[in-house]
C-alpha positions as CSV (number, residue, x, y, z in Angstrom):
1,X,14.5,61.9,-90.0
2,X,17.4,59.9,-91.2
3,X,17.5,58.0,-94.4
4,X,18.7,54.2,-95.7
5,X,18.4,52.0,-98.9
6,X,17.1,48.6,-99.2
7,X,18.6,46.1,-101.6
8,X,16.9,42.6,-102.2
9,X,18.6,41.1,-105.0
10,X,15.6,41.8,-107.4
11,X,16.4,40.2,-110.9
12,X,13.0,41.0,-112.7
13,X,12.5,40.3,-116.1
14,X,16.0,41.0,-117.0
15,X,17.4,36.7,-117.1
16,X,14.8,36.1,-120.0
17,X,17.8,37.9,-121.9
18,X,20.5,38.2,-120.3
19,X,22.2,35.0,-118.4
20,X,24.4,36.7,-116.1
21,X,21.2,39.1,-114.9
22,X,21.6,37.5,-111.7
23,X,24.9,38.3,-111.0
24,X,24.8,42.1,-111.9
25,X,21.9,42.5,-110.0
26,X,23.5,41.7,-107.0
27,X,27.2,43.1,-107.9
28,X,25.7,46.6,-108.7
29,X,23.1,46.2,-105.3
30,X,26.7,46.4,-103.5
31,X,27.5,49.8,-105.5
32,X,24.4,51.3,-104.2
33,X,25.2,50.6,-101.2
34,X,28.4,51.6,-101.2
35,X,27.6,55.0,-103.2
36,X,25.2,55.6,-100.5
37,X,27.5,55.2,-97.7
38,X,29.6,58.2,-99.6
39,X,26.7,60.4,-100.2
40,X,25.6,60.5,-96.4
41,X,22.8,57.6,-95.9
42,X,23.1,56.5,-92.6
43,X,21.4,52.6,-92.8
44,X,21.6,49.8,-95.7
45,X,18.8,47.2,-95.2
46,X,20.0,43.6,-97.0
47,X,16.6,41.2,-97.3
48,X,17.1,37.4,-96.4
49,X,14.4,36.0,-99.1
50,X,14.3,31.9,-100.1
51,X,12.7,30.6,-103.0
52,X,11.1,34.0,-104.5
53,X,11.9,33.6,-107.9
54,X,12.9,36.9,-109.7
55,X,11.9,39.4,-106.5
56,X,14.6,38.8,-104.3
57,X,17.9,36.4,-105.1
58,X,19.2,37.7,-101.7
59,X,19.2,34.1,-99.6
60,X,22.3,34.9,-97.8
61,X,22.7,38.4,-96.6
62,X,24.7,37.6,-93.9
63,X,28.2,36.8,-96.4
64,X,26.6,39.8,-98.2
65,X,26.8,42.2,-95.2
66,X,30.0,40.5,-94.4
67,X,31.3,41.8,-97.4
68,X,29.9,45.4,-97.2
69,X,31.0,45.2,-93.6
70,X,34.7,45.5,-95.1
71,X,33.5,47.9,-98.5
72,X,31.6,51.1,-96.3
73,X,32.8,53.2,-93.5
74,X,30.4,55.2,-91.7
75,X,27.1,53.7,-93.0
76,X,25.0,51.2,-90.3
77,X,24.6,47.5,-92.2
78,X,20.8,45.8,-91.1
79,X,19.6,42.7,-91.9
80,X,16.6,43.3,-93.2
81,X,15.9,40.7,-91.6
82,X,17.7,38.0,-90.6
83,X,14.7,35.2,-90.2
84,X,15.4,33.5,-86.4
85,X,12.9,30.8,-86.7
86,X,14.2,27.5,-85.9
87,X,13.4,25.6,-88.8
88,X,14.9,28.2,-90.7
89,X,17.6,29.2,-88.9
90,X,18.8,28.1,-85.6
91,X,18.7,31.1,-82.8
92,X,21.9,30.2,-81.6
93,X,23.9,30.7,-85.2
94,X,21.3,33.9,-85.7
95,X,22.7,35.2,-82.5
96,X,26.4,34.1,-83.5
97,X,26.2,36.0,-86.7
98,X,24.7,39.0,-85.6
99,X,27.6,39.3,-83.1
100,X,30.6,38.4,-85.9
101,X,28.9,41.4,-87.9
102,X,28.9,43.8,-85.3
103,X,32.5,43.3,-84.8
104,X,33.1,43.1,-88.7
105,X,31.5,46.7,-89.1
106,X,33.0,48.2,-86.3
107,X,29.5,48.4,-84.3
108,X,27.4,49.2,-87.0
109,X,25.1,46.7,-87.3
110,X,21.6,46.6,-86.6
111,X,19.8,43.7,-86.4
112,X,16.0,43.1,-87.6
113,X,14.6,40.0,-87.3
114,X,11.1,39.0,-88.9
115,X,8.8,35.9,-89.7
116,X,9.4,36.1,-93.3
117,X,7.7,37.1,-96.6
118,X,4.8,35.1,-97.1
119,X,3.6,30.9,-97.4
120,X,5.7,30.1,-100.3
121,X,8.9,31.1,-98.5
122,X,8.2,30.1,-94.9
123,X,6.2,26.9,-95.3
124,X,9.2,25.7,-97.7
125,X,10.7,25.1,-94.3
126,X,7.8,23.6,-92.5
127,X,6.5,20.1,-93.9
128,X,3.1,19.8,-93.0
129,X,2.3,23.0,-91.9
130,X,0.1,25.5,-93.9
131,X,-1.0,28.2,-91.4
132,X,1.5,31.4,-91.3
133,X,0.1,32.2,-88.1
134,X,2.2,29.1,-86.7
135,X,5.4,31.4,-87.0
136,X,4.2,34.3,-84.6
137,X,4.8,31.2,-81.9
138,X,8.2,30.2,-83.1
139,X,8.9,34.2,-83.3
140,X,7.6,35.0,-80.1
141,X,9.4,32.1,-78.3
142,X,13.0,33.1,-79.5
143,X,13.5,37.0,-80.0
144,X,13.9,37.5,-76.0
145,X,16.9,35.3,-75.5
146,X,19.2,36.9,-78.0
147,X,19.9,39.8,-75.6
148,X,20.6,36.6,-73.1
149,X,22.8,35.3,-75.5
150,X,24.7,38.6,-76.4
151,X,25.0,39.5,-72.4
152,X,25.1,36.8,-70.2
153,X,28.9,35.2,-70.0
154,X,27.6,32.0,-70.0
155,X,24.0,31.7,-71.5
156,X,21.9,30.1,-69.3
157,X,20.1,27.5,-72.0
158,X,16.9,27.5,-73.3
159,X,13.8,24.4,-73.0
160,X,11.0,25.5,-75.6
161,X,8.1,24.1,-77.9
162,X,10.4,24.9,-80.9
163,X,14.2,24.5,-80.0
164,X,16.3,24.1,-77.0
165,X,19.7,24.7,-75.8
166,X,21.6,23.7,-72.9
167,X,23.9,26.1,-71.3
168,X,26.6,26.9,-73.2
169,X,29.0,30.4,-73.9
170,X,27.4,32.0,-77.1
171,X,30.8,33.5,-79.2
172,X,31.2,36.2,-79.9
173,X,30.1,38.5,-77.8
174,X,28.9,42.1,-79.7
175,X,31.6,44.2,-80.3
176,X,31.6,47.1,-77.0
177,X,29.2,47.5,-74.5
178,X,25.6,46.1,-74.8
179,X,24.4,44.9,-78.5
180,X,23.3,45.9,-81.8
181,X,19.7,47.8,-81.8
182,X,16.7,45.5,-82.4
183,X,13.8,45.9,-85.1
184,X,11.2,44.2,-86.2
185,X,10.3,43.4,-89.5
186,X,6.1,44.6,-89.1
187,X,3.8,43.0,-91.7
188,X,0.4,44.2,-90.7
189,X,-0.3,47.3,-88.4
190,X,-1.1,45.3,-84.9
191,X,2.4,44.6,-85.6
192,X,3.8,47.6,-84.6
193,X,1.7,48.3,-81.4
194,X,3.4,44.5,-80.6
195,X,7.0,45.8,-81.5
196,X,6.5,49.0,-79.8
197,X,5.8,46.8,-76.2
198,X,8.9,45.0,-77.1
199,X,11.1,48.1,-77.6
200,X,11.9,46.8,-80.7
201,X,12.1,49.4,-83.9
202,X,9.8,48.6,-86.6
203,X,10.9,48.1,-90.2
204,X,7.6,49.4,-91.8
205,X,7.8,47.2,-95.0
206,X,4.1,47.4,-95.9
207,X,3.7,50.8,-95.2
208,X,2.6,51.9,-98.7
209,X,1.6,56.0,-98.4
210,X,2.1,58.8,-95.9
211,X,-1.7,58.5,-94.9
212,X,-1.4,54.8,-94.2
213,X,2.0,56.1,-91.9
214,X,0.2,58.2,-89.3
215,X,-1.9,56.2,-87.6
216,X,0.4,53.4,-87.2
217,X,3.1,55.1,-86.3
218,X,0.6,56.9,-83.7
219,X,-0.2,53.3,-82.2
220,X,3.5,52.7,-81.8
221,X,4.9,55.8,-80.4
222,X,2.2,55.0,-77.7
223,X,2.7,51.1,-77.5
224,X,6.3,52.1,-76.9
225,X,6.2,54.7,-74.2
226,X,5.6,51.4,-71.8
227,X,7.8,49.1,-73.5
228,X,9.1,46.2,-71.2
229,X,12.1,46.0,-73.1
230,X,13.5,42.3,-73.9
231,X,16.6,43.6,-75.3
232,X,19.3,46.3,-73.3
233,X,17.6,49.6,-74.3
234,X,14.3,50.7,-76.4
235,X,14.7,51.5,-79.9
236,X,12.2,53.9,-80.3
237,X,12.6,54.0,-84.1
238,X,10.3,53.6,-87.3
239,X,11.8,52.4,-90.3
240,X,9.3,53.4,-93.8
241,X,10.2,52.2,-97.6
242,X,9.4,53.9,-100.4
243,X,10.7,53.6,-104.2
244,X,12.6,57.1,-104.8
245,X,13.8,58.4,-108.5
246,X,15.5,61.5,-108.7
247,X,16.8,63.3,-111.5
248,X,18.3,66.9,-112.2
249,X,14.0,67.5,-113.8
250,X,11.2,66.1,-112.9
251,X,10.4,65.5,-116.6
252,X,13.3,63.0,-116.6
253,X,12.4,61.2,-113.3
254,X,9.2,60.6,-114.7
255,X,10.5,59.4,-117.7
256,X,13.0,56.7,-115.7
257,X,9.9,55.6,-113.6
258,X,8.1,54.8,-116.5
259,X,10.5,52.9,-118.0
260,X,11.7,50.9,-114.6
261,X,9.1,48.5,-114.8
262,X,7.4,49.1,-112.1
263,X,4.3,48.0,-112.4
264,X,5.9,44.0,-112.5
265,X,7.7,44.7,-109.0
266,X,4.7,45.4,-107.3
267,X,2.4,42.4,-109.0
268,X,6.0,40.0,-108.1
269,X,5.3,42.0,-104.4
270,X,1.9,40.6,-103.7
271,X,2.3,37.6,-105.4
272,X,5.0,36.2,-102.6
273,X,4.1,38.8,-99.9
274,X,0.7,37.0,-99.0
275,X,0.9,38.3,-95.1
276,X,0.6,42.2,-96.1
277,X,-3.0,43.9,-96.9
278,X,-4.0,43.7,-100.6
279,X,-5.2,47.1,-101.6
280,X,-7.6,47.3,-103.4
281,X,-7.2,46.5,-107.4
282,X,-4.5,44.7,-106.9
283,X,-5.0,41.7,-109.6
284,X,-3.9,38.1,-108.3
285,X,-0.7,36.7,-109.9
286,X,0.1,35.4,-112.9
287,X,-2.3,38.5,-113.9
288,X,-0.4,41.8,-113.4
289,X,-0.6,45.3,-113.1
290,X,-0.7,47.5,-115.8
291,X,2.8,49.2,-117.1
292,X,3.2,52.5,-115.6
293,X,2.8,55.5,-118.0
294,X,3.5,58.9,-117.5
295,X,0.0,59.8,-116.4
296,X,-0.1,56.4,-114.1
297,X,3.2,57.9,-112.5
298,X,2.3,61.5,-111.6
299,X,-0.8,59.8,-109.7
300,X,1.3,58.2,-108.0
301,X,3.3,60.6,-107.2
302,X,0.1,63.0,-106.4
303,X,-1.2,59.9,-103.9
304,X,2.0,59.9,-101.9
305,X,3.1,56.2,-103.2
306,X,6.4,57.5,-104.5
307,X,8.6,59.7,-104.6
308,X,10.1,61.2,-108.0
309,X,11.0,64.1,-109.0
310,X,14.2,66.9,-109.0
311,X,15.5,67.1,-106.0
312,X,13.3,69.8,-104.5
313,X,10.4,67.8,-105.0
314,X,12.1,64.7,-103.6
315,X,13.1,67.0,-100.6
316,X,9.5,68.1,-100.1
317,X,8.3,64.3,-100.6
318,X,10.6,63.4,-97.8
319,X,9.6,66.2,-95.3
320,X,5.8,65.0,-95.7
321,X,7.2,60.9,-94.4
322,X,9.0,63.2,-91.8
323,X,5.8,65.2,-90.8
324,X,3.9,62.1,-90.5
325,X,6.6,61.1,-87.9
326,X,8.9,58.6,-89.7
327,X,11.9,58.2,-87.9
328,X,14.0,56.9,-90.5
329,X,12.9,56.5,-94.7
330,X,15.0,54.2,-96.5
331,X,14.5,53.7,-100.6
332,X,13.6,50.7,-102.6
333,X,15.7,51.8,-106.3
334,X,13.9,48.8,-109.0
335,X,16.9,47.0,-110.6
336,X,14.3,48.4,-113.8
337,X,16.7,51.7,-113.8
338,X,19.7,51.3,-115.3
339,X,22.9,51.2,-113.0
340,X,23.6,55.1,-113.8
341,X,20.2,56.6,-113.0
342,X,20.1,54.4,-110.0
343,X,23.9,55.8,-108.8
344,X,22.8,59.6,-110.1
345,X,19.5,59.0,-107.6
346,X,21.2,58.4,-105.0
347,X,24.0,60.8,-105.5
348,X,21.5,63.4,-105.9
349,X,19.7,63.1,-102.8
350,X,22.9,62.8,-100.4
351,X,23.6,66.0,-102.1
352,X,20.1,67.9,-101.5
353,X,17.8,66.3,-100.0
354,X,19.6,64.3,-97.1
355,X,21.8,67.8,-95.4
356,X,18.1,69.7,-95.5
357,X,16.7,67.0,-93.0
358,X,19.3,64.8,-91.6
359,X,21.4,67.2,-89.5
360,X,22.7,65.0,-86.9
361,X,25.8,63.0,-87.8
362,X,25.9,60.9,-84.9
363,X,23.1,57.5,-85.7
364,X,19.8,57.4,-83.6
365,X,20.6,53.3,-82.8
366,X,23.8,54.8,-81.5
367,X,22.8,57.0,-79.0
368,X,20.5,54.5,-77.6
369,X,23.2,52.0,-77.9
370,X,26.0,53.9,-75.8
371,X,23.2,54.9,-73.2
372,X,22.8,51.4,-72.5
373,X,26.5,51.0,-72.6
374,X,27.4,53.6,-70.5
């Protein structure tokens, strides 16, 4: 199993007293990421959010990857996702900027694509529509012709219910042979039977416990063994979340959780993401979840929702997402920790938890890239 980190711009609470709260949230996302590139993570996942006040600031990953492009060296850079529905973004620029990354990072970008958080985001862009299910058409109509794009010296156009193109030469063309590996950003658990067909990866987003895990990554794994690829190779790859706090005890990383407030990123979580399963007891916003105390934490911890501890329990958390058949777990860290704890979690786990399961140095995406390429 290999291991990322997910940024999303998440301000919080934090502009009701400080004005520059946006800024440092995103300036110290880049840190993480960059730390985490030193300390052996092999992906960073940026969001592309609109409109979600407080949960994600992150509107434009793609100048924000641009920049982290230039600022890491080994670690793969994903858009998490980029959003390639026409009235949000045109294909054609999607494909154009997924290409300019790929030869910014030196081949090291992977490219998820998705049909956004929820109704307040998406429909922003749609007057006059108020059905989500209207963007599995857009998203189903587009994500085959960006291999075209990326492969074909001139791309042969495109007539469709959404958008069209006529033919034109798509520039630039991924760096090296074949293009960046494809993922899909899956919202409910039919989506990953659907990605798997694809040969897309899955970015499991609303996975939210191991148990919830094995089953739907047992519906990919055999979705995928017939995939009719769209793109140049399969990505046989699932992509989990979780929040992670680790600390030299596991008195202290229960102490950090319980301070990190929690319990407000996960009511801001279901108020904007409308499109995942509500579990049970989840109250409807403005009403939120209760803060998080000590006692509230260790359940968590005991029910597999996340993982905290010293870095032998982390370990042992990650080897049951591994067990379960995750092919990749990347952490959420809750701008609620302060800048060092965040930066001494992730130091800590590249350190002992990352060289105890991660013992391949060459990328997964990569040697299903150069196949193709070959």
């Amino acid at each position: 199993m290999e291991f990322g980190i997910f940024v999303q711009g998440y301000v919080g609470k934090r502009a009701e007293t400080d004005p520059e709260a946006e800024h440092k949230a995103l300036m110290e996302e880049t840190e993480y990421v960059i730390q985490a590139d030193r300390s052996g993570f092999k992906y960073a996942w940026a969001s592309e959010h609109h409109f979600l006040e407080e949960y994600s600031h992150l509107s434009a990953n793609d100048v924000y990857l641009g920049y982290l492009a230039h600022a890491t060296d080994r670690i793969h850079l994903g858009s998490g996702i980029f959003n390639p529905l026409a009235p949000v973004n045109h294909p054609v620029k999607v494909a154009e900027k997924v290409a300019m990354l790929d030869h910014l990072s030196g081949g090291r970008f992977e490219f998820g694509s998705g049909r956004g958080a929820g109704s307040h985001e998406i429909l922003g862009f749609m007057p006059g529509i108020t059905d989500m299910n209207h963007t599995k058409e857009l998203w189903e109509e587009t994500i085959a012709e960006f291999p075209k794009m990326w492969l074909q010296d001139e791309y042969v156009g495109f007539q469709g219910k959404h958008w069209s193109l006529p033919p034109r030469k798509v520039l630039p063309k991924p760096y090296g042979k074949s293009h960046p590996a494809m993922w899909y950003a899956a919202g409910s658990p039919s989506s990953y039977a659907m990605a798997g067909r694809k040969g897309l990866g899955v970015l499991g987003f609303s996975v939210q416990k191991v148990s919830d895990m094995e089953w739907v990554v047992e519906s990919y794994k055999t979705a995928i063994k017939e995939a009719e690829a769209i793109g140049d190779f399969v990505n046989d790859n699932v992509m989990v979340t979780s929040t992670a706090i680790c600390a030299e005890t596991h008195d202290k990383a229960v102490e950090i959780a319980v301070g990190g407030g929690l319990n407000y990123l996960q009511s801001l979580l279901f108020r904007y993401h409308d499109t995942f399963p509500r579990p049970e007891g989840i109250p409807e916003w403005p009403e939120l979840l209760p803060e998080y105390s000590a006692e509230i934490i260790e359940l968590l911890i005991q029910e597999e929702l996340m993982i905290c501890g010293d870095p032998s329990e982390v370990l042992a958390q990650c080897k049951r997402w591994e067990q379960a058949g995750a092919d990749q777990l990347s952490f959420g860290l809750p701008i609620g920790i302060s800048y060092e704890d965040t930066m001494n979690s992730i130091k800590l786990i590249g350190e002992h938890v990352i060289p105890e399961i991660d013992t391949d140095p060459v990328h997964r995406t990569t040697r299903f890239r150069h196949a193709a390429g070959a």
